[in-house]
Backbone as CSV, one residue per row, in Angstrom:
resi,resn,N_x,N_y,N_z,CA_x,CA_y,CA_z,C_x,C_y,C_z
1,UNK,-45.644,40.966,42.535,-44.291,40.795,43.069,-43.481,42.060,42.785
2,UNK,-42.641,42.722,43.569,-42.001,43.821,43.999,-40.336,43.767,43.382
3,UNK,-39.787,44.303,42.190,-38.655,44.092,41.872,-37.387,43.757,42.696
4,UNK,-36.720,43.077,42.924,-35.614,43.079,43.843,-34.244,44.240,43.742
5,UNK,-34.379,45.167,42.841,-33.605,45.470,42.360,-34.728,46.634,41.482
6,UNK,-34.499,48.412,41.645,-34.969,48.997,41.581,-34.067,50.489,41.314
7,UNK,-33.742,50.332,39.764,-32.866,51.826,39.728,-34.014,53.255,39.160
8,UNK,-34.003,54.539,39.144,-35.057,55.418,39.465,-33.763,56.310,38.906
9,UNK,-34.013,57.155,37.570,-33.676,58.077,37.289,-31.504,58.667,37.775
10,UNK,-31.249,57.301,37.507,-29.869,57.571,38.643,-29.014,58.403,37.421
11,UNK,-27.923,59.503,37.723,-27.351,59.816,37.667,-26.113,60.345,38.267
12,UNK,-24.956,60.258,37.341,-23.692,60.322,38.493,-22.830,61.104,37.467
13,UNK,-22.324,62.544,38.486,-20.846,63.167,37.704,-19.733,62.818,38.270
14,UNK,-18.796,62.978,37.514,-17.505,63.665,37.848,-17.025,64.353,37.260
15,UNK,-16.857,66.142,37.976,-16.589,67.185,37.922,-17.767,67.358,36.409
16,UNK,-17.157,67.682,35.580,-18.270,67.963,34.263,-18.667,66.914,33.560
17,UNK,-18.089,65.661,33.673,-18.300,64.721,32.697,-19.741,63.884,33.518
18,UNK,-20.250,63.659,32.582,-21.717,62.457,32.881,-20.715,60.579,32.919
19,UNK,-21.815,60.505,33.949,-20.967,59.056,33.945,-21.948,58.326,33.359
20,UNK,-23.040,58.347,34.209,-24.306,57.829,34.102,-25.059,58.723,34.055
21,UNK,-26.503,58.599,33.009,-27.040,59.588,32.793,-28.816,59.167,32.734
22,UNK,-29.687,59.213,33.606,-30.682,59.074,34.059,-31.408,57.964,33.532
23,UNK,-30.258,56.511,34.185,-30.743,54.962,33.982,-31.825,54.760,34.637
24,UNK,-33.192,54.438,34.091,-34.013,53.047,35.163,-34.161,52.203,34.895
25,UNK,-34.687,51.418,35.937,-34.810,49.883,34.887,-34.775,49.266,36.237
26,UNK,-35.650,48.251,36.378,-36.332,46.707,37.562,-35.745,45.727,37.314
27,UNK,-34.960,45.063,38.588,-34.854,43.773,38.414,-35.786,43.166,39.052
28,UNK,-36.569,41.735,38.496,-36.927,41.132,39.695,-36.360,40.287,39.729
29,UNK,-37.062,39.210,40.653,-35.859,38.052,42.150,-36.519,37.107,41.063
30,UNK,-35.295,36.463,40.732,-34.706,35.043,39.591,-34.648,35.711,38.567
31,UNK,-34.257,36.808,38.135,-33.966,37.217,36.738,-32.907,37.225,36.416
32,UNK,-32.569,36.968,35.294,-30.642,36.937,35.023,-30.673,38.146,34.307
33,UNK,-29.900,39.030,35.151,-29.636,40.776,33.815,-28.292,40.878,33.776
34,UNK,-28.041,41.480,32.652,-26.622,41.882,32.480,-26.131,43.315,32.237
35,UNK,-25.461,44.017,32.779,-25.169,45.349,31.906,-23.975,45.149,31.215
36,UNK,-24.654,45.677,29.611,-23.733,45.281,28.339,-23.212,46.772,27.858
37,UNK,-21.801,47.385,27.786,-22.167,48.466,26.850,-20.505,48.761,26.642
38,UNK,-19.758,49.602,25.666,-18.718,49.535,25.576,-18.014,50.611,27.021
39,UNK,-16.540,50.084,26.776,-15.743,50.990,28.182,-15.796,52.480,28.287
40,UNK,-16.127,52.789,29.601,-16.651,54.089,29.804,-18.351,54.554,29.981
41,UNK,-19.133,53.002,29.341,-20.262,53.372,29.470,-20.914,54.075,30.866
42,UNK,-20.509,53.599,31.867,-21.014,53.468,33.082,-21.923,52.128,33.920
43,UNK,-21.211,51.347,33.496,-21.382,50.094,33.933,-20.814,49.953,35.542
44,UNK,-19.704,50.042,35.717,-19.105,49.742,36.822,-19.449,51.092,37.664
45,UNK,-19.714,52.582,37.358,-20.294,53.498,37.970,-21.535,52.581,38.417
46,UNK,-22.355,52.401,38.124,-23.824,52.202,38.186,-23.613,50.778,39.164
47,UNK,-22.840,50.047,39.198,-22.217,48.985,40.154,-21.795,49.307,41.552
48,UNK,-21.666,50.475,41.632,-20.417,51.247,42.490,-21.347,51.891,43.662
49,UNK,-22.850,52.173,42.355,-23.341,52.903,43.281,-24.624,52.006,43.882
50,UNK,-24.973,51.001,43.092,-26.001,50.096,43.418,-25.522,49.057,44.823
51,UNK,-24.353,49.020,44.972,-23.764,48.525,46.333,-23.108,49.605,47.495
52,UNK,-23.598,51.024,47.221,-23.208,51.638,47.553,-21.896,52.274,48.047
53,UNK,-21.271,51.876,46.878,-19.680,52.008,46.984,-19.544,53.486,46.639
54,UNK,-20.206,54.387,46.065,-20.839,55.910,45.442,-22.085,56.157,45.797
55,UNK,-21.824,57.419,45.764,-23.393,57.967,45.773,-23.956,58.882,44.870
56,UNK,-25.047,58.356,44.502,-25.873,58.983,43.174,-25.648,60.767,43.188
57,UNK,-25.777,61.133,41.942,-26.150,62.838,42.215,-27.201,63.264,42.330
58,UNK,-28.343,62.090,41.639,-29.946,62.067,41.406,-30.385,60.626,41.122
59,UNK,-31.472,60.312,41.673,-31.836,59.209,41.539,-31.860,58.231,43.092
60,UNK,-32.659,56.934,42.537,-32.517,56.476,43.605,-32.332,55.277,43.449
61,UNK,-31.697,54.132,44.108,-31.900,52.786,44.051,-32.348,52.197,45.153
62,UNK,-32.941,51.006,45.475,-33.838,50.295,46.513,-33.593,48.460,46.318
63,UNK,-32.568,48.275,47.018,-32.447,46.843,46.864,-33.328,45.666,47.932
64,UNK,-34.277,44.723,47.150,-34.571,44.232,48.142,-35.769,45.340,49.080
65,UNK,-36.230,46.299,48.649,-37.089,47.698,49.095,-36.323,48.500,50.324
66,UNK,-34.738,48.382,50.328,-34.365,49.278,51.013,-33.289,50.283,50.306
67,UNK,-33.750,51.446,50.579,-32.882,52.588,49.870,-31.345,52.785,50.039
68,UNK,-30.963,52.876,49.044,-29.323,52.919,48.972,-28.468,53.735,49.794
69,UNK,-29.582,55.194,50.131,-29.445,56.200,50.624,-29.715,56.652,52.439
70,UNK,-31.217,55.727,52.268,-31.599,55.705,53.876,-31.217,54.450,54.551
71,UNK,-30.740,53.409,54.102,-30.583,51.608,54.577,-29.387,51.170,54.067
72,UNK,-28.188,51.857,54.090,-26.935,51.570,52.841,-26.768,49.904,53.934
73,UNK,-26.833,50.174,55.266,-26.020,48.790,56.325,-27.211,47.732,55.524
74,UNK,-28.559,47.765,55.151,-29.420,46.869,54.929,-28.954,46.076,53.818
75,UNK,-28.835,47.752,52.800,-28.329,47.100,51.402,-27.278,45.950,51.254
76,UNK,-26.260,46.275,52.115,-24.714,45.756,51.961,-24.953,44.089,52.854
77,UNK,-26.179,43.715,52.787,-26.089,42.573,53.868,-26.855,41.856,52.913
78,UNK,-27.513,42.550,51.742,-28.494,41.946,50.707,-27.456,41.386,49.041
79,UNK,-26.689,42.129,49.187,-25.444,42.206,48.248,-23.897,42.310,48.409
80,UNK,-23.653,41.498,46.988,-22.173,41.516,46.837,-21.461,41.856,45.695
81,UNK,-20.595,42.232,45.530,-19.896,43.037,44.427,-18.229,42.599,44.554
82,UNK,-17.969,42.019,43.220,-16.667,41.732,43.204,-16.131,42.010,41.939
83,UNK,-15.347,43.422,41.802,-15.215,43.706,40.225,-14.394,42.911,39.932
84,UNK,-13.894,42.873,38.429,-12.773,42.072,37.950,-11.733,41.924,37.670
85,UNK,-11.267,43.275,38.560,-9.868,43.454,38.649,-9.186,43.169,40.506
């Protein structure tokens, strides 16, 4: 079985600062994951960009086996994102 959820080396700047700094890690389909880490970690970066609300500087994600990058209309029909503000 094929992860549903597939992050690959992602990284993300702004201007000099690291937001995210070369996360991977598989979800598969019925898994409950959480990203835990204090403010600023890059939690909501890594959210932003996994629904393609951003785009990576490196790396790749594949939701569902379509790329964030080449299938963003696929992605956005596979997922939803509602931050908490």
């Amino acid at each position: 079985m094929s992860p549903i959820i597939e992050i690959k080396e992602l990284i993300k700047r702004f201007n000099q600062r690291i937001a995210v700094n070369n996360i991977t890690f598989n979800i598969d389909g019925g898994e409950i994951f959480g990203l835990v880490g204090p403010n600023g970690a890059g939690k909501t970066t890594t959210m932003r960009m996994l629904v393609t609300l951003l785009k990576p500087d490196h790396g790749e994600i594949y939701v569902g086996g379509h790329s964030i990058r080449k299938n963003p209309n696929n992605v956005r029909r596979l997922i939803g994102f509602m931050p908490d503000s």
